[in-house]
VEXDREN-2710 file (C-alpha; in Angstrom, 1 decimal):
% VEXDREN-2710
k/r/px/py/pz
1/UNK/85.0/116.2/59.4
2/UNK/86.2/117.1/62.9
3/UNK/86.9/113.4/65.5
4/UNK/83.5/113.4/66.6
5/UNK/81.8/115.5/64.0
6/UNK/78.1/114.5/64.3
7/UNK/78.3/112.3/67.1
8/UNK/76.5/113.4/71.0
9/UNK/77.5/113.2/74.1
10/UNK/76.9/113.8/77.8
11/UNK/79.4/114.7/80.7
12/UNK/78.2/114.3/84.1
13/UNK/80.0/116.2/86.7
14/UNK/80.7/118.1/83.5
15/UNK/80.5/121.7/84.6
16/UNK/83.9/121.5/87.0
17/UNK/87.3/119.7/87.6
18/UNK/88.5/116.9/85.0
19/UNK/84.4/116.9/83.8
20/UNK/85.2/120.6/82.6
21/UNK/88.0/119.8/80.7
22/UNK/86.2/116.4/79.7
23/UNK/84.2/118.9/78.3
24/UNK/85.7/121.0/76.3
25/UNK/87.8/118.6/74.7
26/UNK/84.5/117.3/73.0
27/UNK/83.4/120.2/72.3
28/UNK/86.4/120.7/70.4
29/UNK/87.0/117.8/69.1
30/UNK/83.0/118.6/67.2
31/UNK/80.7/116.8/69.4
32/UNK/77.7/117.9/70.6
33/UNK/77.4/118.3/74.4
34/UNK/74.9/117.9/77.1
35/UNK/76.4/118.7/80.5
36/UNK/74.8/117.9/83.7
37/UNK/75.8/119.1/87.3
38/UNK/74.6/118.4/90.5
39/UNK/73.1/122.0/91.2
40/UNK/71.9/125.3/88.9
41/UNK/74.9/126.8/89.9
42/UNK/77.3/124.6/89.2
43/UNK/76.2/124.1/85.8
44/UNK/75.9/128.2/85.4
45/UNK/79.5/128.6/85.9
46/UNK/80.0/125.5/84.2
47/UNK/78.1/126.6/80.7
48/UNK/79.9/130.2/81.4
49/UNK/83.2/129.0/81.4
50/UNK/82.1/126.9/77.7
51/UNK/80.6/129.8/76.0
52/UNK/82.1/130.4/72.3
53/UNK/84.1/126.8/72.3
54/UNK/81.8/125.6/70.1
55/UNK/79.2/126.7/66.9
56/UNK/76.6/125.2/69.3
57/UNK/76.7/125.9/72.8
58/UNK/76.1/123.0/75.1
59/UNK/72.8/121.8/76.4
60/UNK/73.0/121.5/80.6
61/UNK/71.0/119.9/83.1
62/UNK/70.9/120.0/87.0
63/UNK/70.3/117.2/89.5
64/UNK/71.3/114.6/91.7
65/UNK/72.0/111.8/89.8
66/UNK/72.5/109.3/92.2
67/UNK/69.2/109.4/93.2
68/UNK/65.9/106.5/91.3
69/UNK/64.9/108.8/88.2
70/UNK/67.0/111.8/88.0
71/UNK/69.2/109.9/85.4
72/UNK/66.3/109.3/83.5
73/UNK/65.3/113.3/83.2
74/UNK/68.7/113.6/82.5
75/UNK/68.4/111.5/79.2
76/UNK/65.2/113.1/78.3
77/UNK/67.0/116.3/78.6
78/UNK/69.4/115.2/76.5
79/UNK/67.3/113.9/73.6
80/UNK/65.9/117.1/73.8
81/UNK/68.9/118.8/73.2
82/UNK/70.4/116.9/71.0
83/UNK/68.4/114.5/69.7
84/UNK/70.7/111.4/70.3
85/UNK/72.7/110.1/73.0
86/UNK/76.3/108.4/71.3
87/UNK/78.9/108.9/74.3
88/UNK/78.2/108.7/78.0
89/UNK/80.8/109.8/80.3
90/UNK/80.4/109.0/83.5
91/UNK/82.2/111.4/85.5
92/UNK/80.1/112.5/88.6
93/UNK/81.7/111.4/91.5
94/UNK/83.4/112.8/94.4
95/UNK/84.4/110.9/97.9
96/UNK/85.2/111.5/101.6
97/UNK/88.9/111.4/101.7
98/UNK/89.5/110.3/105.3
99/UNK/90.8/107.7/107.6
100/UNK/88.7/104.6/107.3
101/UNK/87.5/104.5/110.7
102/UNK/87.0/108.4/111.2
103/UNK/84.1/107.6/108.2
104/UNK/80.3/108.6/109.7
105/UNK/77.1/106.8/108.0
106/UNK/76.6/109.8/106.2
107/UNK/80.2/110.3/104.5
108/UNK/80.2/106.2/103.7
109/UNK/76.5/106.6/101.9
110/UNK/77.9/109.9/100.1
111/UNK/81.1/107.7/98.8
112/UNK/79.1/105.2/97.5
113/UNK/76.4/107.1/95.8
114/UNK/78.3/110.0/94.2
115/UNK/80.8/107.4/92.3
116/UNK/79.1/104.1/92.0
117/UNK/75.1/104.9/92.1
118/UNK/75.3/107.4/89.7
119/UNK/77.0/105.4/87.3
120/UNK/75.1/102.6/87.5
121/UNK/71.8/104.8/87.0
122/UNK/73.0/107.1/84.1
123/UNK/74.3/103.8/82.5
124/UNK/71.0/101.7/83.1
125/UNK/69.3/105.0/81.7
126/UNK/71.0/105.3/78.3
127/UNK/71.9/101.8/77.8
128/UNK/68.2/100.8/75.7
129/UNK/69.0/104.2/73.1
130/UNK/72.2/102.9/72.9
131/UNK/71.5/99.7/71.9
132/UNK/68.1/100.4/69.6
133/UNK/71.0/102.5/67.8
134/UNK/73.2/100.1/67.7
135/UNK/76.3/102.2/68.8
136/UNK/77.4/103.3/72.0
137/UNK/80.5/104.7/73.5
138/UNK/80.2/104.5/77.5
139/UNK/83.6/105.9/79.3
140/UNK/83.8/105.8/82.6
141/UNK/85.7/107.7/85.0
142/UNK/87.7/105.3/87.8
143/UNK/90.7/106.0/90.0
144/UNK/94.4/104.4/89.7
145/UNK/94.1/104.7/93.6
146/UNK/92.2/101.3/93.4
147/UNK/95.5/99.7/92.1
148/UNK/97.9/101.3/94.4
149/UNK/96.2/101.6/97.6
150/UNK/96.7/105.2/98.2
151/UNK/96.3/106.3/101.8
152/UNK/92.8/107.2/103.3
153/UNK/90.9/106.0/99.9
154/UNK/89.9/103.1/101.0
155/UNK/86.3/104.1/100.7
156/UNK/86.4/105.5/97.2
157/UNK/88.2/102.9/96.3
158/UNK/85.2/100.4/97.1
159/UNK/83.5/102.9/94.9
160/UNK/85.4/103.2/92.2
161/UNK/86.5/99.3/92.0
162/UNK/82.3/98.8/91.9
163/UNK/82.8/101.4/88.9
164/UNK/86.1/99.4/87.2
165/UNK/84.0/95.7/87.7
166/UNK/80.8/97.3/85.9
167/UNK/82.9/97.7/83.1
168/UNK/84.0/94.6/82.1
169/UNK/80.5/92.8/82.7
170/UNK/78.9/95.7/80.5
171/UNK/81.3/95.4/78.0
172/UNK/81.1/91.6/77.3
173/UNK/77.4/91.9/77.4
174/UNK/76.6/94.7/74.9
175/UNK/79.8/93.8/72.7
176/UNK/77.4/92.7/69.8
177/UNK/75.5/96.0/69.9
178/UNK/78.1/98.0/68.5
179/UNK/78.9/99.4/72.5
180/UNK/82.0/99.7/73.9
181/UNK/82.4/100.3/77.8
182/UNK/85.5/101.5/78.9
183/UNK/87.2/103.2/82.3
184/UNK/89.7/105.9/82.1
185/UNK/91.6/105.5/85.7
186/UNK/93.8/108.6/86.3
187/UNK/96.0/109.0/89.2
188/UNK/95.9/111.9/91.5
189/UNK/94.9/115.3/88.9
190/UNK/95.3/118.5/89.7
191/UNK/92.5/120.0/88.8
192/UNK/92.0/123.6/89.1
193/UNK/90.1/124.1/91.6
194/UNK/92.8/122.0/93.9
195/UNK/95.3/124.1/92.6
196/UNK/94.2/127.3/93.6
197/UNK/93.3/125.6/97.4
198/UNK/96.8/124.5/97.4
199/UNK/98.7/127.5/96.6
200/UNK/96.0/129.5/99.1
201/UNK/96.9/127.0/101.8
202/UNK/93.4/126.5/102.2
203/UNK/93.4/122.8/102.5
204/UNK/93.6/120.8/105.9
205/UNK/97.1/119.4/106.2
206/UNK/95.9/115.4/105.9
207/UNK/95.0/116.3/102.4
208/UNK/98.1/118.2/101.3
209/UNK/99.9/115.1/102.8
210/UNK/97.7/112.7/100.5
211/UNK/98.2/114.7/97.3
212/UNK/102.0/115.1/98.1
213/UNK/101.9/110.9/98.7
214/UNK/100.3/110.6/95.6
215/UNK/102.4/112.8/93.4
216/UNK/105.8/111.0/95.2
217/UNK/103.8/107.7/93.6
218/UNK/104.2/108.8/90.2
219/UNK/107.6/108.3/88.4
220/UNK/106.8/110.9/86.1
221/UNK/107.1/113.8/89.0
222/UNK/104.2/115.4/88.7
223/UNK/100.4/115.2/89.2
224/UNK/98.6/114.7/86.0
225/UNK/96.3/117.0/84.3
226/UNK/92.6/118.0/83.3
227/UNK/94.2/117.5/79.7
228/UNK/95.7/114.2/80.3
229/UNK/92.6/112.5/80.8
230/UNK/90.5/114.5/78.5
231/UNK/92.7/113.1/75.7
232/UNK/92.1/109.7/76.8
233/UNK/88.0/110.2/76.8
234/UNK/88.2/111.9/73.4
235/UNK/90.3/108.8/71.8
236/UNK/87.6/106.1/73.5
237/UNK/84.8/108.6/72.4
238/UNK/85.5/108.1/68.7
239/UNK/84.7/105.8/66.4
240/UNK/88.7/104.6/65.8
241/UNK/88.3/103.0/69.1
242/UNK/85.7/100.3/68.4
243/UNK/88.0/97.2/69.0
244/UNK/88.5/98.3/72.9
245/UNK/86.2/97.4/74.8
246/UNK/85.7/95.9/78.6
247/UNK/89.5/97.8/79.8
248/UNK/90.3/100.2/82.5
249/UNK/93.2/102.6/81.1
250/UNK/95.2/104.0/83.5
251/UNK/96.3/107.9/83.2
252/UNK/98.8/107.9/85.8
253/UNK/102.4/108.6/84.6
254/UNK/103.3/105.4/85.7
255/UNK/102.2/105.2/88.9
256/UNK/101.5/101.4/88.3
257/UNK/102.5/99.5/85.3
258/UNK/101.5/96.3/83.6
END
């Protein structure tokens, strides 16, 4: 049987970026997927750019998951679909990358809620499945940037350190329900997407500057990749990982060490 033959799974923010590629590693590794997106179209593309990967195509869903109940369709969905929920990935996300005091009301609310809000609300949804199961397998998505202090993420760093402390109080108390809780923390990734704005030259210049900080960071010499943290998800996802539990794992070419 295939890693994760059997087992179900969803990706949120899984229809773009590192969520994409979150994806399709599953899928190929022989889970079963629901993906959920923020809008219809996203997740169009999304489950366009999945088609054939898999002997069952994946299940989708479309909302704002930061906001009281979406989560909560968004598990129905996927029991639905799939008829169990065994792996949450929380990867929706997304922050304002600015100067700290050029952030409005409006891009500090967005920070907060895209990263931390919809994790804590897709977590709090599945959590009771999880644990009537008895197994559980809750990854979620954080950002080396909270270790290093990269330049203009001080925001999204608030969110994603949120994120990174959920884990380890999640993780001690569902231990004895067969749940592990685990953050994969990647330094700056090059997703696609960012790689075609930054050979079109379609990105402001305080960006480029920030991604070309960020690589410099990383002794390794290059950004990482969609595939690099996929890999990471798909060994927490399976069963062979049961004894970690409660860590954030950092995917960053040594960016930071120890």
């Amino acid at each position: 049987m295939s890693a994760l033959g059997g087992r179900c799974a969803v990706v949120t923010g899984g229809a773009t970026g590192i969520g994409l590629g979150i994806t399709r590693r599953l899928l190929g590794d022989g889970a079963r997927v629901l993906v959920a997106a923020l809008t219809e179209g996203e997740l169009k593309l999304g489950l366009g750019e999945l088609a054939g990967l898999a002997d069952r195509e994946p299940a989708g869903f479309a909302g704002d998951l930061a906001r009281p109940g979406v989560a909560e369709e968004m598990l129905q969905a996927a029991v639905g679909a799939l008829g169990r929920v065994d792996i949450l990935v929380n990867n929706a996300g997304g922050g304002v990358i600015r100067p700290t005091l050029e952030h409005t009301e409006e891009t500090l609310q967005a920070t907060i809620s895209n990263n931390l809000w919809t994790t804590i609300r897709c977590t709090l949804a599945v959590l009771p499945r999880m644990v009537e199961q008895g197994y559980g397998r809750i990854i979620n998505i954080g950002a080396e940037s909270v270790r290093n202090g990269l330049v203009d993420h001080a925001i999204y760093n608030a969110a994603k350190g949120g994120v990174h402390g959920l884990t380890s109080g999640l993780a001690r108390e569902f231990a004895g329900c067969g749940i592990t809780v685990n953050t994969v923390a990647p330094s700056y990734v090059e997703t696609p997407e960012l790689g075609r704005a930054l050979a079109s030259g379609t990105i402001p210049d305080r960006l480029r500057q920030v991604t070309e900080e960020a690589t410099g960071l990383i002794p390794m010499g290059r950004p990482g990749y969609v595939e690099d943290v996929a890999g990471m998800v798909a060994y927490l996802a399976r069963e062979d990982s049961g004894f970690v539990t409660g860590q954030v794992l950092s995917v960053n070419g040594g960016s930071s060490m120890g």
